[in-house]
KEKE-140703 format. One line per field, with one value per residue (C-alpha): residue number from 1; x, y, z. Coordinates in nm, 4 decimals, always signed. Example, Ala and Ser with C-alpha at 12.3 -4.5 7.8 and 13.67 -1.06 7.14 Angstrom:
num	(1; 2) .
x	(+1.2300; +1.3670) .
y	(-0.4500; -0.1060) .
z	(+0.7800; +0.7140) .
END
This chain:
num	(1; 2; 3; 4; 5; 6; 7; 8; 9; 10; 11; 12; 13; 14; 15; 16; 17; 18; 19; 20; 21; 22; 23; 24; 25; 26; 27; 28; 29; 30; 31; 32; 33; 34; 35; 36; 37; 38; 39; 40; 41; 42; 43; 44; 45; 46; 47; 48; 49; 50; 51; 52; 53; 54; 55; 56; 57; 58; 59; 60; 61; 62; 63; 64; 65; 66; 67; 68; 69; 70; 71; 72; 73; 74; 75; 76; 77; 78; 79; 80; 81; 82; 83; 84; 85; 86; 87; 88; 89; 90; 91; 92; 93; 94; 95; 96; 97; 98; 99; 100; 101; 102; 103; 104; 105; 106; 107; 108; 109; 110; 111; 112; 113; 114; 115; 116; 117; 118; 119; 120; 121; 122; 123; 124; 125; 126; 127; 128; 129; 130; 131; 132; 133; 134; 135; 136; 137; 138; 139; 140; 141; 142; 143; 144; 145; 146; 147; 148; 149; 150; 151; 152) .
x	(-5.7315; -5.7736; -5.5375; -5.6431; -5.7854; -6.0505; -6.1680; -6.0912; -6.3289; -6.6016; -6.5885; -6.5831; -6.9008; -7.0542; -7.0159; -7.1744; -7.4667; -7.5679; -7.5296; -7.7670; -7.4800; -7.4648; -7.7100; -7.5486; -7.7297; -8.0599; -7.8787; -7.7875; -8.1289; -8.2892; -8.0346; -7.8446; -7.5366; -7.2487; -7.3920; -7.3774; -7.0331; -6.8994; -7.0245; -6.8292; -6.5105; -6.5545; -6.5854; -6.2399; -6.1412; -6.2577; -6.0613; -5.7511; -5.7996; -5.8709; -5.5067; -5.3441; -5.5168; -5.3394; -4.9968; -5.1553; -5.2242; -4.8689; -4.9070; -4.6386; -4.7328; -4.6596; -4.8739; -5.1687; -5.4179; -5.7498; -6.0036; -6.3327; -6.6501; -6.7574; -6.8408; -7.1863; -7.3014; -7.4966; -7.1769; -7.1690; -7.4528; -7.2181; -6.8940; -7.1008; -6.7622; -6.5626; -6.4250; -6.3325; -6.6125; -6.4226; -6.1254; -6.4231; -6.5812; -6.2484; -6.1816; -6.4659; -6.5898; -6.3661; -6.1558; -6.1727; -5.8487; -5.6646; -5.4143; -5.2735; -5.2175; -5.5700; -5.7173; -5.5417; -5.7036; -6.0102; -5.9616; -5.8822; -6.1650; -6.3728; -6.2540; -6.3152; -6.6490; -6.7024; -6.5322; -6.7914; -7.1059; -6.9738; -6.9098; -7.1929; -7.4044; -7.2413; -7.1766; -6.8333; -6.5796; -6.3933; -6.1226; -6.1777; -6.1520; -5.8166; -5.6679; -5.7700; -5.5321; -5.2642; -5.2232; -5.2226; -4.9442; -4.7794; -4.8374; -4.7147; -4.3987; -4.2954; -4.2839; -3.9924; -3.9443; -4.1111; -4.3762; -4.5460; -4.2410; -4.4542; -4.1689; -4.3915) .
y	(-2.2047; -2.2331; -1.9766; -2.0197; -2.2444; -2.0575; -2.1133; -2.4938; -2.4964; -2.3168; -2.6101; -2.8628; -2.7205; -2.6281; -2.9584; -3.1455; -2.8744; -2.9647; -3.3700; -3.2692; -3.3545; -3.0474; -3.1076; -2.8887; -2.6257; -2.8201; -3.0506; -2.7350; -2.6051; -2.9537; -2.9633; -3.2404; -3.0157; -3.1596; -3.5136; -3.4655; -3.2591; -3.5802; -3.8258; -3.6126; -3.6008; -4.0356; -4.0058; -3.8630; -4.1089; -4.3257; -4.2243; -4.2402; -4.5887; -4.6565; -4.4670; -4.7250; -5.0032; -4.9061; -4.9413; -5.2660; -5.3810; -5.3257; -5.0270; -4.7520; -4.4363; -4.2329; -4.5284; -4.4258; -4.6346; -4.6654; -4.9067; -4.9691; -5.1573; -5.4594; -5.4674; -5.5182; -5.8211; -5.6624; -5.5824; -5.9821; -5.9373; -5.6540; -5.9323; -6.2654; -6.2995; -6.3025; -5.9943; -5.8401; -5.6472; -5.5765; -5.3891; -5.2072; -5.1158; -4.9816; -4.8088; -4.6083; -4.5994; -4.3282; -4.5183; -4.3998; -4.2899; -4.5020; -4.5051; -4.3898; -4.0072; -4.0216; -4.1343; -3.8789; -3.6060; -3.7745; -3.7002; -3.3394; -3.2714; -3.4312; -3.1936; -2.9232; -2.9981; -2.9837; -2.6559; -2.4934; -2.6201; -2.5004; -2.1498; -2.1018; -2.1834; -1.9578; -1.6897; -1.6895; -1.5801; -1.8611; -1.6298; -1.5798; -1.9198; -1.9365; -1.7181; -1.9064; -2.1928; -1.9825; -1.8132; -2.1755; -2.2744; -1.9745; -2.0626; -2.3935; -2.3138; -2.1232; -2.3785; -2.5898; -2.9444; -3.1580; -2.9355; -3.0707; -3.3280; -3.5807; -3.8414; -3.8413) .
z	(-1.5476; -1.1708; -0.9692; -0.6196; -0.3621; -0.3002; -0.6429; -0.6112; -0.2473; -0.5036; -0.7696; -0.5185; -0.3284; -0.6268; -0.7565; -0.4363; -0.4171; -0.7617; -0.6612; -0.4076; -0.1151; +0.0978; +0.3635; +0.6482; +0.6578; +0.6850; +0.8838; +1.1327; +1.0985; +1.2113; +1.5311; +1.4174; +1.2354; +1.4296; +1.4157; +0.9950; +1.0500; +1.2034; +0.9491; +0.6846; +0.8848; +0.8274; +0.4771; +0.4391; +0.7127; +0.4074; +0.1675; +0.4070; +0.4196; +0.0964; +0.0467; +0.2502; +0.0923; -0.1841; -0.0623; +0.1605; -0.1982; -0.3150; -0.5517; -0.5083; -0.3481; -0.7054; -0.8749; -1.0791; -1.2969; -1.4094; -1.3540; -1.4572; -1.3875; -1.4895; -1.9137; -1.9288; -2.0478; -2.3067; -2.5028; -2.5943; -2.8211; -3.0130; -3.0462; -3.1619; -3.3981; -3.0595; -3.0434; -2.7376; -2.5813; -2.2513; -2.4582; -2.6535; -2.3353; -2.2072; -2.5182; -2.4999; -2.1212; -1.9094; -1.6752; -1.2708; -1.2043; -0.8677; -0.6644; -0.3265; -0.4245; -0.6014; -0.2807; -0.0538; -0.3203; -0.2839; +0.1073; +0.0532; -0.2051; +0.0639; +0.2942; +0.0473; +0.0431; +0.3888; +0.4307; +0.1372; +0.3231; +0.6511; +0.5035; +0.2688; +0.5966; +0.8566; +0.5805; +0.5389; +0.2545; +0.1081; +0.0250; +0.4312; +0.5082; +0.2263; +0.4597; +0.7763; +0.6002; +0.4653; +0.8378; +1.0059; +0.7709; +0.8420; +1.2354; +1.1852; +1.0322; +1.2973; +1.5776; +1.6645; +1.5351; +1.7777; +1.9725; +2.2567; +2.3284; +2.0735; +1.8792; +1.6000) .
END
Protein backbone atom coordinates (compact mmCIF):
# COMPACT_ATOMS: atom_id res chain seq x y z
CA UNK A 1 0.00 0.00 0.00
CA UNK A 2 1.22 3.47 -0.97
CA UNK A 3 1.32 6.00 2.16
CA UNK A 4 2.88 9.02 0.76
CA UNK A 5 3.49 11.13 -2.22
CA UNK A 6 6.78 10.83 -2.16
CA UNK A 7 6.45 7.24 -2.78
CA UNK A 8 3.85 7.93 -5.60
CA UNK A 9 6.72 10.66 -7.38
CA UNK A 10 9.15 7.32 -6.98
CA UNK A 11 6.70 4.95 -9.00
CA UNK A 12 5.97 7.45 -11.43
CA UNK A 13 9.78 8.24 -12.18
CA UNK A 14 10.67 4.89 -11.82
CA UNK A 15 8.20 3.91 -14.20
CA UNK A 16 9.32 6.54 -17.05
CA UNK A 17 13.16 5.72 -16.36
CA UNK A 18 12.52 2.17 -17.19
CA UNK A 19 10.27 3.41 -20.51
CA UNK A 20 13.40 5.06 -21.27
CA UNK A 21 11.47 8.75 -20.85
CA UNK A 22 13.63 10.70 -18.49
CA UNK A 23 15.97 12.50 -20.66
CA UNK A 24 16.68 15.62 -18.36
CA UNK A 25 19.58 15.05 -17.14
CA UNK A 26 21.19 14.38 -20.56
CA UNK A 27 19.05 16.91 -21.79
CA UNK A 28 20.75 19.43 -19.00
CA UNK A 29 24.06 18.01 -19.69
CA UNK A 30 23.73 18.74 -23.61
CA UNK A 31 22.55 22.56 -22.76
CA UNK A 32 19.22 22.17 -23.92
CA UNK A 33 17.51 21.29 -20.15
CA UNK A 34 14.99 24.07 -20.09
CA UNK A 35 14.14 23.65 -23.79
CA UNK A 36 13.13 19.67 -22.74
CA UNK A 37 11.69 21.16 -19.26
CA UNK A 38 9.30 23.16 -21.44
CA UNK A 39 8.24 20.46 -23.81
CA UNK A 40 7.13 18.45 -20.63
CA UNK A 41 5.24 21.32 -19.11
CA UNK A 42 3.04 20.82 -22.90
CA UNK A 43 2.48 17.38 -22.34
CA UNK A 44 0.43 18.01 -19.26
CA UNK A 45 -0.94 21.02 -21.16
CA UNK A 46 -2.05 17.84 -23.18
CA UNK A 47 -3.71 16.12 -20.96
CA UNK A 48 -5.58 19.35 -19.76
CA UNK A 49 -7.07 19.47 -22.95
CA UNK A 50 -7.78 16.20 -23.46
CA UNK A 51 -9.75 16.76 -19.87
CA UNK A 52 -11.89 19.30 -21.44
CA UNK A 53 -12.48 17.38 -24.47
CA UNK A 54 -14.12 15.26 -22.34
CA UNK A 55 -16.68 17.47 -20.98
CA UNK A 56 -16.59 19.24 -24.84
CA UNK A 57 -17.67 15.66 -25.68
CA UNK A 58 -20.49 15.62 -23.17
CA UNK A 59 -19.21 13.13 -20.55
CA UNK A 60 -19.70 14.25 -16.88
CA UNK A 61 -16.79 15.36 -14.96
CA UNK A 62 -17.24 12.10 -12.39
CA UNK A 63 -17.64 9.95 -15.77
CA UNK A 64 -15.31 7.07 -16.20
CA UNK A 65 -15.09 4.32 -18.98
CA UNK A 66 -12.95 2.25 -20.85
CA UNK A 67 -12.11 2.10 -24.29
CA UNK A 68 -10.14 0.13 -26.43
CA UNK A 69 -8.47 -0.10 -29.78
CA UNK A 70 -9.56 -1.27 -32.74
CA UNK A 71 -10.12 -5.56 -32.68
CA UNK A 72 -7.71 -6.74 -34.92
CA UNK A 73 -8.79 -8.10 -37.90
CA UNK A 74 -7.09 -11.22 -37.26
CA UNK A 75 -9.72 -12.14 -34.63
CA UNK A 76 -12.23 -12.83 -37.80
CA UNK A 77 -10.37 -15.87 -38.63
CA UNK A 78 -11.20 -17.09 -34.75
CA UNK A 79 -15.38 -16.31 -35.31
CA UNK A 80 -15.89 -17.91 -39.04
CA UNK A 81 -19.40 -19.11 -37.20
CA UNK A 82 -20.06 -15.27 -36.62
CA UNK A 83 -19.41 -14.83 -33.34
CA UNK A 84 -18.45 -11.70 -31.97
CA UNK A 85 -14.75 -11.14 -32.06
CA UNK A 86 -14.95 -7.45 -30.91
CA UNK A 87 -16.85 -8.59 -27.48
CA UNK A 88 -14.04 -11.43 -27.28
CA UNK A 89 -11.41 -8.92 -27.79
CA UNK A 90 -12.95 -6.74 -25.07
CA UNK A 91 -13.39 -9.56 -22.84
CA UNK A 92 -10.00 -10.34 -22.71
CA UNK A 93 -7.92 -7.12 -23.80
CA UNK A 94 -7.62 -4.53 -20.63
CA UNK A 95 -9.67 -1.58 -21.42
CA UNK A 96 -7.77 2.17 -21.07
CA UNK A 97 -9.54 3.75 -18.52
CA UNK A 98 -11.23 7.60 -19.77
CA UNK A 99 -12.66 10.30 -18.74
CA UNK A 100 -12.20 13.89 -17.48
CA UNK A 101 -10.82 12.98 -13.85
CA UNK A 102 -8.61 10.22 -15.61
CA UNK A 103 -7.17 12.87 -17.77
CA UNK A 104 -6.53 15.46 -15.01
CA UNK A 105 -4.50 12.32 -13.23
CA UNK A 106 -2.90 11.80 -16.32
CA UNK A 107 -1.79 15.64 -15.97
CA UNK A 108 -0.59 15.23 -12.45
CA UNK A 109 1.30 11.88 -13.04
CA UNK A 110 2.81 13.87 -15.85
CA UNK A 111 3.81 16.32 -13.54
CA UNK A 112 5.09 13.68 -11.27
CA UNK A 113 7.30 12.65 -13.67
CA UNK A 114 8.76 15.77 -14.30
CA UNK A 115 9.33 16.56 -10.71
CA UNK A 116 11.45 12.91 -10.33
CA UNK A 117 13.75 13.77 -13.32
CA UNK A 118 14.27 17.24 -12.06
CA UNK A 119 15.28 15.89 -8.59
CA UNK A 120 17.13 12.78 -9.38
CA UNK A 121 19.26 15.28 -11.63
CA UNK A 122 19.93 18.16 -9.23
CA UNK A 123 20.12 15.63 -6.27
CA UNK A 124 17.29 16.28 -4.38
CA UNK A 125 15.10 14.30 -1.73
CA UNK A 126 11.69 13.59 -2.89
CA UNK A 127 10.59 13.54 0.59
CA UNK A 128 12.42 17.21 0.17
CA UNK A 129 10.57 18.16 -2.64
CA UNK A 130 7.05 16.51 -0.61
CA UNK A 131 7.71 19.10 1.69
CA UNK A 132 8.37 21.87 -0.86
CA UNK A 133 4.43 21.04 -1.75
CA UNK A 134 3.09 20.49 1.62
CA UNK A 135 4.73 24.09 2.74
CA UNK A 136 3.21 25.84 -0.51
CA UNK A 137 -0.18 24.49 0.47
CA UNK A 138 0.35 25.55 3.75
CA UNK A 139 1.42 29.15 2.17
CA UNK A 140 -1.50 29.18 0.13
CA UNK A 141 -3.99 28.66 2.68
CA UNK A 142 -3.02 31.42 4.47
CA UNK A 143 -3.74 34.22 2.02
CA UNK A 144 -6.96 36.02 1.68
CA UNK A 145 -9.64 35.08 -0.85
CA UNK A 146 -8.82 36.97 -3.85
CA UNK A 147 -4.97 37.92 -3.67
CA UNK A 148 -3.58 40.16 -6.08
CA UNK A 149 -7.20 41.88 -6.71
CA UNK A 150 -7.60 38.90 -9.61
CA UNK A 151 -11.82 38.03 -10.01
CA UNK A 152 -10.84 34.69 -10.81
Amino acid sequence: MIKSLSEIINIVGETNEANGFNKYSEAREAGYGVEYLSMKDLLEVSELTEAQDELRSGHAPDEVYLSWPATPASLAVEFPSGGDATEYFQANTPGKPEGYLIEKLDAIIRGMGTIYEIAESHGLDIEEVEEMLLNKVRFNASRGKMHGGKKF
